[in-house]
N, C-alpha and C positions, 0 to 999 in steps of 0.2 A: 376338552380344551388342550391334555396334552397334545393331542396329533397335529392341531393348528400350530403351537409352536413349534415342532418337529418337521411341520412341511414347512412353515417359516424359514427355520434355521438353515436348510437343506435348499434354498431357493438363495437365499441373501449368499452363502458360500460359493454356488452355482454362476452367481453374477456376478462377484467379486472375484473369480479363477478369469472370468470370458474374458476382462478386458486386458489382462495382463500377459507380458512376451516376455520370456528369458533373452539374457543378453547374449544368448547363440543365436536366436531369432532375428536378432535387430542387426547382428553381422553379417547375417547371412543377405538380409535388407538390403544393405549397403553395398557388400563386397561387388568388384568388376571382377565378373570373370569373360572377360574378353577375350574371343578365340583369334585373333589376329594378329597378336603382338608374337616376338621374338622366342620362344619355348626350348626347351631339349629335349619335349618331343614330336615339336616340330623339326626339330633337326636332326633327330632318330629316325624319325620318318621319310624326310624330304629330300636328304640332301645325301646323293651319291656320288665316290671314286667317279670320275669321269663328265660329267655333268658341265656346261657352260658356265660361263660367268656371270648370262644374261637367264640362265635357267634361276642360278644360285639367286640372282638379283630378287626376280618372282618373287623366289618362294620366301625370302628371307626381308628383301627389300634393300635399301641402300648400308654398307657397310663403317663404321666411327672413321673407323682408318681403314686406309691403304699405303701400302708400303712392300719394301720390295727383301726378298732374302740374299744370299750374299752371291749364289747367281745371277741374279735380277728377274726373278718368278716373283710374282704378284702373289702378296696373302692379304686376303680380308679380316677385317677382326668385327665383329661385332661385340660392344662392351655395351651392357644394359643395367643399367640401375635402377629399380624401382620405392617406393616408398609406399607403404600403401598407411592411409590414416582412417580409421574409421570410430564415427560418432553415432551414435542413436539413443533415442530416448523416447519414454512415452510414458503416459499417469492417464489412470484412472480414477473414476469418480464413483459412488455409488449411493444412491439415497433410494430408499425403497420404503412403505407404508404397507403392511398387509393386515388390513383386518379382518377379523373372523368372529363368527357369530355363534353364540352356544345357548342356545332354548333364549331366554330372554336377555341374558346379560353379553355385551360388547367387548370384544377382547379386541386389541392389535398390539401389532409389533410393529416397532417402528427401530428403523437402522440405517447408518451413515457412514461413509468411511471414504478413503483414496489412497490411493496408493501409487509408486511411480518406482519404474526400472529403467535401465539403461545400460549401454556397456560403452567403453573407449579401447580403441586396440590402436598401436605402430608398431609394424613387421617391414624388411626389407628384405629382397631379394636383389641378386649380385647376377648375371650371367653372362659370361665370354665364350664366345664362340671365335675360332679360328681356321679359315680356310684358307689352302695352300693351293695354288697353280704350277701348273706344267708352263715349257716353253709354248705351249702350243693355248695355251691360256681355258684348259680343261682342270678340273678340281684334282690336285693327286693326292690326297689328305685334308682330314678336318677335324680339330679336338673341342672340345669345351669344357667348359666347368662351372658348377650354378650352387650358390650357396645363399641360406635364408638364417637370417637373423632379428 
């Protein structure tokens, strides 16, 4: 009779782990990791000394501002702020019946339970990118700066 509760107890524990997710799980559910948007490493990557304006466009897309320096050379700025919010949640349920039999007499175990996890996260991320043109309208510099909070 012990082992019937022992393989009991060791099943009900087994069902009750399956349905449940850590709240690293449920973020990771949710999170956009979106390869298209604005990056500094897409702009480590992409963007070089000499390069067009129409190349820069591509790869970056359209710029917040445009505005001119005290030569009159074009710089683009890209200014990106994001917000990201993330929700998730989930419960479990568990009702199980296992009965087990020992020569003549009827044993079960019977067991209930629920349970529920979830996680909330707000993070924001900040990133300025700034590119500079020649007279001849070719990149001659680009800085940025990306900070998360």
């Amino acid at each position: 009779m012990k082992r019937h509760w022992t393989i009991a107890t060791v099943l009900v524990g087994i069902a009750a782990l399956a349905g449940c997710q850590t709240a690293a799980e449920h973020k990771a559910q949710v999170q956009d990791s979106s390869t298209d948007r604005v990056s500094v490493g897409k702009v480590q990557r992409e963007i070089r000394v000499g390069m067009s304006g129409a190349e820069v466009a591509q790869v970056l897309g359209s710029p917040n501002i445009v505005t001119t320096d005290e030569e009159r050379r074009e710089v683009w700025i890209y200014d990106k702020l994001a917000t990201d919010r993330v929700y998730s949640t989930s419960s479990g349920g568990l009702s199980a019946l296992i009965l087990g039999f020992g020569g003549s007499v009827a044993g079960g175990v019977g067991a209930s339970g629920s349970s529920s996890t979830g996680a909330a996260s707000t993070s924001q991320r900040a990133l300025t990118v700034i590119i500079k043109f020649d007279k001849e309208k070719m990149v001659r510099d680009f800085a940025y700066h990306q900070s998360a909070f």
